[in-house]
PAVEXTI-63900 format. One record per residue: y, x, z of N, C-alpha, C, O in turn; chain; residue in three letters. Coordinates in Angstrom, 3 decimals, always signed. Last residue first. Layout:
N
((Y X Z) (Y X Z) (Y X Z) (Y X Z) "A" "Ala")
...
***
This chain:
150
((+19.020 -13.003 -17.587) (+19.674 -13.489 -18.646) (+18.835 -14.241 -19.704) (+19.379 -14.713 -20.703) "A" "Unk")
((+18.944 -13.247 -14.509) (+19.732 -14.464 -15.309) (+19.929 -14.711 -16.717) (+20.484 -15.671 -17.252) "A" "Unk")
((+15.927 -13.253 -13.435) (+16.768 -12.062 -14.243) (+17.420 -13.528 -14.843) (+16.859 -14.490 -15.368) "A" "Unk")
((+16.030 -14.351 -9.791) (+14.982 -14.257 -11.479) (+16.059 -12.965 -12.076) (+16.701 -12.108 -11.468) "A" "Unk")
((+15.003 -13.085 -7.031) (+15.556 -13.817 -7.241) (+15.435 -13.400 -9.485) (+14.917 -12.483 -10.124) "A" "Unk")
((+12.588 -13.545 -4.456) (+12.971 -12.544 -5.309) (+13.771 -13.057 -6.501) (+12.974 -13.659 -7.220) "A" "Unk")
((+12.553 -15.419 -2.015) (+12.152 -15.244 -3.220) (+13.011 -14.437 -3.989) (+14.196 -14.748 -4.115) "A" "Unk")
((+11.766 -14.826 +1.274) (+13.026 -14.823 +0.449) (+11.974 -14.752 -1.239) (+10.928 -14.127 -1.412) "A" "Unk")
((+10.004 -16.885 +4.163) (+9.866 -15.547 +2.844) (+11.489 -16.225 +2.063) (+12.075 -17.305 +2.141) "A" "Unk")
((+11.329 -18.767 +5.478) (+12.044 -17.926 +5.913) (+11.820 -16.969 +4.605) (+12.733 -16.396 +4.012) "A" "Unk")
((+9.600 -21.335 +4.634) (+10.873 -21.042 +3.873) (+11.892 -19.602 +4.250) (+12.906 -19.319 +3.612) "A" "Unk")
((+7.284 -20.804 +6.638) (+7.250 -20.299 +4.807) (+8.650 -20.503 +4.204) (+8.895 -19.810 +3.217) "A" "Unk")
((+8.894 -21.286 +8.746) (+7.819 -19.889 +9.059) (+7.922 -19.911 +6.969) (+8.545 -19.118 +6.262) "A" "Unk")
((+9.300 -23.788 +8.857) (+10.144 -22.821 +8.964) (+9.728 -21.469 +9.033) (+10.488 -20.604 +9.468) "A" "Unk")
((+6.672 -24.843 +8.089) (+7.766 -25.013 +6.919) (+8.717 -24.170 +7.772) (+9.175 -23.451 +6.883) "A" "Unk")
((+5.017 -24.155 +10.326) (+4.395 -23.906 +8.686) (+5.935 -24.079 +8.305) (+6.424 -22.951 +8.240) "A" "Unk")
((+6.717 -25.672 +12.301) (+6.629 -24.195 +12.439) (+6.348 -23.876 +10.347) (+7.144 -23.548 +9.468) "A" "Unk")
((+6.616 -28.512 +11.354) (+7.635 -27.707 +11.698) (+7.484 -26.361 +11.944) (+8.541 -25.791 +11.674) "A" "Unk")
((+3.595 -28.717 +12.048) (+4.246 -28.904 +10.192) (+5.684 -28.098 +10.191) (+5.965 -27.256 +9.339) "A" "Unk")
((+2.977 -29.135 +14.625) (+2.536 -27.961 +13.400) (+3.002 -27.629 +12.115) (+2.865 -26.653 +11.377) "A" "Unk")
((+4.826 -30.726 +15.164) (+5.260 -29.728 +15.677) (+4.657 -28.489 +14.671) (+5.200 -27.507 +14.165) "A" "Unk")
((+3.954 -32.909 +13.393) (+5.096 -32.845 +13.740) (+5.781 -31.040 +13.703) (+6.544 -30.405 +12.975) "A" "Unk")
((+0.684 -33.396 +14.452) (+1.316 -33.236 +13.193) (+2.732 -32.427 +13.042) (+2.657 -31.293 +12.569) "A" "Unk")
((+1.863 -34.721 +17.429) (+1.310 -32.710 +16.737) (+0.680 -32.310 +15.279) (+0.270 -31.185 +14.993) "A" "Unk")
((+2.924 -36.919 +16.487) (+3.494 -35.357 +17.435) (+3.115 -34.392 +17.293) (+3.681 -33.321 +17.074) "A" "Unk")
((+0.827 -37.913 +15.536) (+1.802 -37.310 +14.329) (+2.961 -36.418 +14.948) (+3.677 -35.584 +14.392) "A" "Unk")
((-1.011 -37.749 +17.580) (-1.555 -37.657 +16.267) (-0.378 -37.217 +15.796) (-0.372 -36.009 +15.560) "A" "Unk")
((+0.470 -40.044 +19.334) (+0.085 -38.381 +19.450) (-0.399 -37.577 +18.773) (-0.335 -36.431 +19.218) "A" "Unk")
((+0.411 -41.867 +17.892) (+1.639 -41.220 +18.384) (+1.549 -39.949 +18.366) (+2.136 -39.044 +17.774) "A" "Unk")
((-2.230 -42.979 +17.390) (-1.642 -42.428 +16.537) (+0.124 -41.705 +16.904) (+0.804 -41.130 +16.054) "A" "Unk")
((-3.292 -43.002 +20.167) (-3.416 -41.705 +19.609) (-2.628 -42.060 +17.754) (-2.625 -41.090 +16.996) "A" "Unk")
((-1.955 -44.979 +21.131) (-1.752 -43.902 +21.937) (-1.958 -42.719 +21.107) (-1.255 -41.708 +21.121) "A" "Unk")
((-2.628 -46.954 +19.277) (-1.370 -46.708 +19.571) (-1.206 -45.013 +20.296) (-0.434 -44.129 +19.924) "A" "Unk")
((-5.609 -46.970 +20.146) (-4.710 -46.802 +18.720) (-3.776 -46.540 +18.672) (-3.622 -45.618 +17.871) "A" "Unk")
((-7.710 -47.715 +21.939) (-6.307 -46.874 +22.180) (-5.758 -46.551 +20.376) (-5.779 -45.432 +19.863) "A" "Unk")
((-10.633 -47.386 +20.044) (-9.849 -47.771 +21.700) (-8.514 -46.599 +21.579) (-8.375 -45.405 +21.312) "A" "Unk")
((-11.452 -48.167 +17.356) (-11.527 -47.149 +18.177) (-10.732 -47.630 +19.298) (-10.087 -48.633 +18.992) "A" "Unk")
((-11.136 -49.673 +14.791) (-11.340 -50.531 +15.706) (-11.914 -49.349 +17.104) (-12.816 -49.783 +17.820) "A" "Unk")
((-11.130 -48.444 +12.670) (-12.264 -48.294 +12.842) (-12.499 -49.058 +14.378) (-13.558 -49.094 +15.006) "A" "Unk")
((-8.693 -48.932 +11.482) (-9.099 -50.307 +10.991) (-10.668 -49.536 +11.643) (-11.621 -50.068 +11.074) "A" "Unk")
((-7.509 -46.853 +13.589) (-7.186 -47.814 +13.785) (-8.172 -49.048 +13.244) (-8.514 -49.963 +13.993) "A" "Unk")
((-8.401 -44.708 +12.142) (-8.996 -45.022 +13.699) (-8.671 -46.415 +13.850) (-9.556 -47.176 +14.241) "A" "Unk")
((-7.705 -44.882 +9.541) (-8.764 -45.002 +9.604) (-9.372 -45.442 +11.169) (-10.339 -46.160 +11.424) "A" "Unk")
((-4.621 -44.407 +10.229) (-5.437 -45.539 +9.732) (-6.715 -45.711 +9.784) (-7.032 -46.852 +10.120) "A" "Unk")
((-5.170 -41.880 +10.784) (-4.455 -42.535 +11.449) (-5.118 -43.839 +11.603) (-5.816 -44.301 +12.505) "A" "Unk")
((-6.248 -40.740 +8.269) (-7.154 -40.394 +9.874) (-6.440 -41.178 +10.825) (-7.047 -41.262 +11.892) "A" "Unk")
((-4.002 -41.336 +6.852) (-4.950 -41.936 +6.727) (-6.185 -41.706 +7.661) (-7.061 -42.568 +7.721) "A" "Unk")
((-1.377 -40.234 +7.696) (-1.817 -41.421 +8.192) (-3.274 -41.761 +7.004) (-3.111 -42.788 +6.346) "A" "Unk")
((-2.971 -37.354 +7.908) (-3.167 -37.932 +8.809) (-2.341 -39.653 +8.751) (-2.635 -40.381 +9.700) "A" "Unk")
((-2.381 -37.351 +4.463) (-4.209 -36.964 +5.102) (-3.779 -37.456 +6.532) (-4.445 -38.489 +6.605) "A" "Unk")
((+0.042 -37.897 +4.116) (-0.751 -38.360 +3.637) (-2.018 -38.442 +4.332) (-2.577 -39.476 +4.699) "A" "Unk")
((+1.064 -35.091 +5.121) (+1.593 -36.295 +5.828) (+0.498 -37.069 +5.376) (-0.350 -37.083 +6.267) "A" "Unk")
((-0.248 -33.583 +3.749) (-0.598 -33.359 +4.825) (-0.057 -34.677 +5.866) (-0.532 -35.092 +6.923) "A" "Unk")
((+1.406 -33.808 +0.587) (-0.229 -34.039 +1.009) (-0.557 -34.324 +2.628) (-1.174 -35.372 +2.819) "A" "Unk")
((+3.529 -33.071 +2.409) (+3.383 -34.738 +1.611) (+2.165 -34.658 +1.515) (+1.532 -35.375 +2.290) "A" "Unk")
((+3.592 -30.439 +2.447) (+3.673 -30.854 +3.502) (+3.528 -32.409 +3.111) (+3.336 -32.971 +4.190) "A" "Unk")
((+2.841 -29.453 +0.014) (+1.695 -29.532 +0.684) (+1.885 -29.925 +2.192) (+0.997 -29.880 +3.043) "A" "Unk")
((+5.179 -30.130 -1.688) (+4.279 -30.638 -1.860) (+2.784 -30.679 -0.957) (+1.884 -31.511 -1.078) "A" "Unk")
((+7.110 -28.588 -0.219) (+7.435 -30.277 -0.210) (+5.526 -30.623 -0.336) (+4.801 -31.132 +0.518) "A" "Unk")
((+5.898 -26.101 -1.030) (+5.955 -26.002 +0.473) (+5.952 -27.967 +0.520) (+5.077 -28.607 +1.103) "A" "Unk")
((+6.149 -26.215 -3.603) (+5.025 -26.195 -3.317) (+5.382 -26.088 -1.957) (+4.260 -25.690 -1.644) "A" "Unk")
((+9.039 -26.638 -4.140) (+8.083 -27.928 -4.242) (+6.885 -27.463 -3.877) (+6.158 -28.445 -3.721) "A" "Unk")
((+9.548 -23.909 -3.240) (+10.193 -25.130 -2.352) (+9.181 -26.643 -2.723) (+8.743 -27.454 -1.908) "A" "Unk")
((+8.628 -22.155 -5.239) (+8.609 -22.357 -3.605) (+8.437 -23.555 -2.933) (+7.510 -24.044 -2.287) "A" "Unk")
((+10.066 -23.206 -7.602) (+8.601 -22.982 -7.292) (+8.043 -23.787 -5.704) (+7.560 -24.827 -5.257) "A" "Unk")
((+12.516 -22.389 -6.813) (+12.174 -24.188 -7.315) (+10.751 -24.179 -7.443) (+10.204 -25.280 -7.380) "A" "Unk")
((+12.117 -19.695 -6.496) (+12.953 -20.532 -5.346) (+12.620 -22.141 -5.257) (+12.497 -22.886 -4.285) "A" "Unk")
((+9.965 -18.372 -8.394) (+11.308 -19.066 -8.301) (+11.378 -19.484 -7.122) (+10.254 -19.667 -6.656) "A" "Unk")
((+7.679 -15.612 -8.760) (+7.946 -17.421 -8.506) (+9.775 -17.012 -8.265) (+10.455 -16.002 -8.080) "A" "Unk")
((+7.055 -13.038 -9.280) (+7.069 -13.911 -10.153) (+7.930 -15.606 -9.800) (+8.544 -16.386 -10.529) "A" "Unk")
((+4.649 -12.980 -6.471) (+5.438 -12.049 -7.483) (+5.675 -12.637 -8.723) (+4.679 -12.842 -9.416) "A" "Unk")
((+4.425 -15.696 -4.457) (+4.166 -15.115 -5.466) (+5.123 -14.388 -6.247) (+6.176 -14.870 -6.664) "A" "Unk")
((+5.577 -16.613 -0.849) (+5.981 -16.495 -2.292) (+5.039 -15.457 -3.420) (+5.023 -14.280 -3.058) "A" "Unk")
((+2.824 -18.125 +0.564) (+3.918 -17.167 +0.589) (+4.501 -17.290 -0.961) (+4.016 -17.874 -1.930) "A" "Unk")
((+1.462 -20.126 +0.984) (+2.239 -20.640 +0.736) (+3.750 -19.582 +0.524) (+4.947 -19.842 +0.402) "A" "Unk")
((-0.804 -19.152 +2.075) (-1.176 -19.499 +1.133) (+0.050 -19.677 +0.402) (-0.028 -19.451 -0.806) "A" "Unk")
((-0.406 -18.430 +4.549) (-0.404 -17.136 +3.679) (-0.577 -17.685 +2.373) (-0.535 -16.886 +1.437) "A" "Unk")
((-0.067 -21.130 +5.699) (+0.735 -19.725 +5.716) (+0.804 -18.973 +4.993) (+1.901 -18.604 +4.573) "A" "Unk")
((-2.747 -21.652 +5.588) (-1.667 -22.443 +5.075) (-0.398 -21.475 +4.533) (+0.031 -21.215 +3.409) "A" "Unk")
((-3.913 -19.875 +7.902) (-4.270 -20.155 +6.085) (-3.308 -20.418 +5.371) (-2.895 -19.619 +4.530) "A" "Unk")
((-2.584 -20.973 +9.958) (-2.098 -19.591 +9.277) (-2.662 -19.363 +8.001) (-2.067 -18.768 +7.103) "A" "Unk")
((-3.189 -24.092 +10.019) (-1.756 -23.389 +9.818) (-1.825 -21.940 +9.663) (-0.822 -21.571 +9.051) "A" "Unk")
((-6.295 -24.177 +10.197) (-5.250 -24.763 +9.070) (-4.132 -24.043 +8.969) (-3.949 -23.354 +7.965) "A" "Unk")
((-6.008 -23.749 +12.990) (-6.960 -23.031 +12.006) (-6.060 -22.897 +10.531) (-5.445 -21.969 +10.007) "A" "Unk")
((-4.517 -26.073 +14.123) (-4.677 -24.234 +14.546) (-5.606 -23.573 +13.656) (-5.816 -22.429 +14.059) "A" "Unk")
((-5.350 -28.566 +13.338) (-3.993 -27.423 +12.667) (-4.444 -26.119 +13.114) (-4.701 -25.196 +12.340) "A" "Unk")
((-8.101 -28.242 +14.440) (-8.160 -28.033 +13.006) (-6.269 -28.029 +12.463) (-5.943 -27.557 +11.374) "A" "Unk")
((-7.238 -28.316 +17.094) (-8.253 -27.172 +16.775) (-7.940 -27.089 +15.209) (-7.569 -26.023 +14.719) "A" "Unk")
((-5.825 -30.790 +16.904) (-5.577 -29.632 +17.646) (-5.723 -28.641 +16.973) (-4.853 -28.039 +16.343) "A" "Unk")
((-7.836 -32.542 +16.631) (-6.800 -32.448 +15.626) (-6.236 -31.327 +15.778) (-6.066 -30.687 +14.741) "A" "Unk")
((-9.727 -32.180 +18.811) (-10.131 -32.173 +17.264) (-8.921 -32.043 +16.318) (-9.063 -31.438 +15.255) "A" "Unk")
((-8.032 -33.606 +20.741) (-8.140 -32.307 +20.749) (-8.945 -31.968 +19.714) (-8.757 -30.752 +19.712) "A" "Unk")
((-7.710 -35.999 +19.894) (-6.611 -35.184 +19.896) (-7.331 -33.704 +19.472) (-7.268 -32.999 +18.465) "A" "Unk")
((-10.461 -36.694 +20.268) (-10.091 -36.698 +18.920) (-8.933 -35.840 +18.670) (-8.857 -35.096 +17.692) "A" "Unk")
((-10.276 -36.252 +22.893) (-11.409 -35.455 +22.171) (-11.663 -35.695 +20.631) (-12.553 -35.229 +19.920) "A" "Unk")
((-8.674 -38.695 +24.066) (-8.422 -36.865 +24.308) (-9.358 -36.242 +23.153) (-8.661 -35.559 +22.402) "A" "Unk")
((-8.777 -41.097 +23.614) (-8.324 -40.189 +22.747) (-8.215 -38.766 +22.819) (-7.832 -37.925 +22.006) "A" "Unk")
((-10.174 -42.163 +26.353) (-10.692 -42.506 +25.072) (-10.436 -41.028 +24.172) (-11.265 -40.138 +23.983) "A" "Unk")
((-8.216 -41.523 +28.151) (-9.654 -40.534 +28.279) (-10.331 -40.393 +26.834) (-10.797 -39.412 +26.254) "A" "Unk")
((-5.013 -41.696 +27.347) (-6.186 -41.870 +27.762) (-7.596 -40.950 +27.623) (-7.780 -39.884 +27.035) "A" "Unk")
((-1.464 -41.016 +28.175) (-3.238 -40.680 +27.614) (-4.069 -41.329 +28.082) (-4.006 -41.638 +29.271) "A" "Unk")
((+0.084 -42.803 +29.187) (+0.744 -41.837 +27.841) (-0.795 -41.494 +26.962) (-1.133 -41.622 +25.786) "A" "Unk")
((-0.661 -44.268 +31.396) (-0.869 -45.140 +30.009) (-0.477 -44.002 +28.542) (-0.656 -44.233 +27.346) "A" "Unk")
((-3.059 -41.877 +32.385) (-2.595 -42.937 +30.961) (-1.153 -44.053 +31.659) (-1.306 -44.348 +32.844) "A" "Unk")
((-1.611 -38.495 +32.021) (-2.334 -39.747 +32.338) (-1.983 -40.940 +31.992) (-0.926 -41.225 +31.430) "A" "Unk")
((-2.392 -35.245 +30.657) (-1.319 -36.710 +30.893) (-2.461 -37.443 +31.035) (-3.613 -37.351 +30.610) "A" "Unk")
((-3.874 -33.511 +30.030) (-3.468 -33.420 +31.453) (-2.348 -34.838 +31.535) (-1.684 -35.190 +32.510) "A" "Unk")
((-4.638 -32.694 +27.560) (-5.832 -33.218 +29.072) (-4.997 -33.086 +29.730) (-5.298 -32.140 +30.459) "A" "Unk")
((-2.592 -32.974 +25.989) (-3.730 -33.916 +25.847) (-4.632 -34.149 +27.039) (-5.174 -35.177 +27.445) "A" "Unk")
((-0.868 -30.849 +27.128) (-0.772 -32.338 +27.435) (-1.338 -33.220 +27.006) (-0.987 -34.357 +27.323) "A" "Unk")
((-2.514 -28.568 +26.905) (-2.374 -28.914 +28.255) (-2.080 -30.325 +28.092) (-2.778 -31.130 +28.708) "A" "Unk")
((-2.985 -28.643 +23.588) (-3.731 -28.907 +24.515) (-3.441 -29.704 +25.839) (-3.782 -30.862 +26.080) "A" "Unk")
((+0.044 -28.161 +23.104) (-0.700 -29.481 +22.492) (-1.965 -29.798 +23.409) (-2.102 -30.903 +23.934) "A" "Unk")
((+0.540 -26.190 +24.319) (+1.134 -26.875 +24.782) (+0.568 -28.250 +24.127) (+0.704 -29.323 +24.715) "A" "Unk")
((-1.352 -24.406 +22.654) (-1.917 -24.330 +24.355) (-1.256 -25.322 +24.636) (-1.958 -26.017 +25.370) "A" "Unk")
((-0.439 -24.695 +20.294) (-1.993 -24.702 +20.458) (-1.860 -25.201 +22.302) (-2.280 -26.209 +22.870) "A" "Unk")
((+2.243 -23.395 +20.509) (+2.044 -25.138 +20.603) (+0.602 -25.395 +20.507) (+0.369 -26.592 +20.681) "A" "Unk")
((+0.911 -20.778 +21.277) (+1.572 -21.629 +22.291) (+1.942 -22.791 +21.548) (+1.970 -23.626 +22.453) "A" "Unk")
((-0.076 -20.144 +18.563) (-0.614 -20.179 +19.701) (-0.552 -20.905 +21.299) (-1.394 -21.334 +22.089) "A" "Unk")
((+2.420 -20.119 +16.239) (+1.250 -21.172 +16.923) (+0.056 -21.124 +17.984) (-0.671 -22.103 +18.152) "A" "Unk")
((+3.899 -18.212 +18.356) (+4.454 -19.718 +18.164) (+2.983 -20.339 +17.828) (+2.337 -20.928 +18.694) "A" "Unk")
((+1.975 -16.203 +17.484) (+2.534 -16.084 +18.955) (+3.033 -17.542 +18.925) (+2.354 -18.210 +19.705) "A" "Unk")
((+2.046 -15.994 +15.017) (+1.015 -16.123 +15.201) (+1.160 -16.710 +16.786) (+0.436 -17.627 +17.174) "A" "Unk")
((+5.255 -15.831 +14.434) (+4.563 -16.969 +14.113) (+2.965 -17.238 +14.877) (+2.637 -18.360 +15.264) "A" "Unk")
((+5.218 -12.951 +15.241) (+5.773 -14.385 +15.797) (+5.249 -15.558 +15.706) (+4.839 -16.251 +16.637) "A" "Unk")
((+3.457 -11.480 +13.945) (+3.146 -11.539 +14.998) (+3.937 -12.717 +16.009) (+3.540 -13.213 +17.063) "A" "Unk")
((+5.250 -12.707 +11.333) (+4.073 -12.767 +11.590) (+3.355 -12.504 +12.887) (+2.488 -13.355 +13.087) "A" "Unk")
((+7.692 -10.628 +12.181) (+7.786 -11.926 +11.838) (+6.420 -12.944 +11.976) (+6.530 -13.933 +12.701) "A" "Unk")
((+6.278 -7.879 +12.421) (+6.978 -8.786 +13.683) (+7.034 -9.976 +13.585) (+6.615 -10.683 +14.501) "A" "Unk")
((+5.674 -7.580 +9.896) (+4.932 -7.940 +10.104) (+5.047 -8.070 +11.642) (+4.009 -8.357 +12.237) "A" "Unk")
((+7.974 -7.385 +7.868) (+7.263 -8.632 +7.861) (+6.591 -8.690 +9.099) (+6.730 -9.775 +9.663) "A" "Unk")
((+9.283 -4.734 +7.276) (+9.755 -5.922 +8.335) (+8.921 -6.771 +8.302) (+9.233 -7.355 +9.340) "A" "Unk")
((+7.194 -3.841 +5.437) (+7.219 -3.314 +6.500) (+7.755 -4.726 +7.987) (+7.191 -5.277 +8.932) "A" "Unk")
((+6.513 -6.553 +3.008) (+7.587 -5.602 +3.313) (+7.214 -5.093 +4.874) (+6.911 -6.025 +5.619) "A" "Unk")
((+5.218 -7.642 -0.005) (+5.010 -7.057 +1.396) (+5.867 -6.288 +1.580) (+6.202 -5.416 +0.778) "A" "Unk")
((+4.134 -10.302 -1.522) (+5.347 -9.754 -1.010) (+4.978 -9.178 +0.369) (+4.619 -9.736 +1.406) "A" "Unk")
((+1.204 -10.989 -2.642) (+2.016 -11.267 -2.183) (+2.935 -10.085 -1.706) (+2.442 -8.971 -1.527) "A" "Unk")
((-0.423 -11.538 -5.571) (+0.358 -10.526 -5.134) (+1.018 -11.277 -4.021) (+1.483 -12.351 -4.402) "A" "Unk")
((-3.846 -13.183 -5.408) (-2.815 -12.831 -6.356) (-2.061 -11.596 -5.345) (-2.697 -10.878 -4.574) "A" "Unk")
((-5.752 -14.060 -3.696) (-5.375 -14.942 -4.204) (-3.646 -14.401 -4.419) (-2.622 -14.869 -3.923) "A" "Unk")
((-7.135 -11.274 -2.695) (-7.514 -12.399 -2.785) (-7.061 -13.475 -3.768) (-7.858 -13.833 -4.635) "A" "Unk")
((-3.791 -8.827 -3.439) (-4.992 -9.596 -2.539) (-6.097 -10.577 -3.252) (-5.948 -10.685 -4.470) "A" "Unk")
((-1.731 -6.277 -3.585) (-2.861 -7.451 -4.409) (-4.016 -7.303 -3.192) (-4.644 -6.482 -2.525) "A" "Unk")
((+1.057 -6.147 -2.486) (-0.330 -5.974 -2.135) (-1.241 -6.872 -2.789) (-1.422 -8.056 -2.505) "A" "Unk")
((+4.152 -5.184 -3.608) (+3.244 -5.834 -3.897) (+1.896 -5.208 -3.209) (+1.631 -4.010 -3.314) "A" "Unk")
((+5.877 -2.877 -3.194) (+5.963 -4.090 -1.818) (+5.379 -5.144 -2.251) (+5.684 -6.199 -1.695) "A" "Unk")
((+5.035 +0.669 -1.706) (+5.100 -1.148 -2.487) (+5.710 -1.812 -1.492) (+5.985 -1.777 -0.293) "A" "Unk")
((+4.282 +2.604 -0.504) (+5.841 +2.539 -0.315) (+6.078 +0.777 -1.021) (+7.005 -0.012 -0.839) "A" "Unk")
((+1.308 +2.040 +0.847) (+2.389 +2.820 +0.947) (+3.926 +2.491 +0.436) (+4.692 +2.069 +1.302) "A" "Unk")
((-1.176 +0.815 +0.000) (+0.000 +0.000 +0.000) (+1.251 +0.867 +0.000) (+2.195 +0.552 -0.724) "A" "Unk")
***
């Protein structure tokens, strides 16, 4: 890698710069702690905020952003080559997929006639919410390399 600042990887070139990789030990550090703060208040509120019912779906949702979001991450870096108008609809676009996929795990608990519906679709798109907010301020921070105007 030495002085670059392309690293061919897996799935093409991404942008590598020395500074990056504090930024990334951040992020990893941020989703770790809304991991632990999503947890503690799934098992530790009482109802009427929680119930017993929803804890172990929460905490299924939990586990699978925390996995999801640094994939996501790297997936969503800028490509050697991309635009700014690139970027940006592919960040729109996989945060609209993702809205999509939980109200339909939303929905689905609900027309599955599961106990507590209310409770856990709240809590469901709270930590939707918080995970989606890091991913999109964490991938709009990369800078896109800006085009040749002429």
């Amino acid at each position: 890698m030495g002085n670059g600042f392309v690293c061919p990887s897996w799935h093409g070139g991404l942008i590598y710069n020395r500074i990056q990789k504090p930024f990334q030990m951040k992020f990893i550090a941020l989703v770790a702690l809304t991991t632990l703060g999503s947890l503690l208040l799934v098992h530790t509120l009482t109802p009427p905020l929680m119930t017993e019912a929803v804890r172990m779906p929460l905490t299924a949702i939990v586990v699978v952003f925390t996995l999801l979001t640094p994939l996501l991450e790297r997936w969503l870096r800028p490509r050697e080559g991309a635009t700014s108008g690139s970027h940006v609809r592919k960040v729109m676009g996989l945060t609209m997929i993702k809205m999509f996929l939980m109200l339909g795990i939303v929905l689905a608990y609900l027309l599955g006639k599961y106990p507590d519906p209310r409770v856990f679709g709240v809590a469901a798109y709270l930590i939707y919410l918080a995970f989606t907010g890091i991913l999109i301020a964490e991938s709009m921070r990369h800078t896109v390399p800006p085009t040749d105007p002429r």
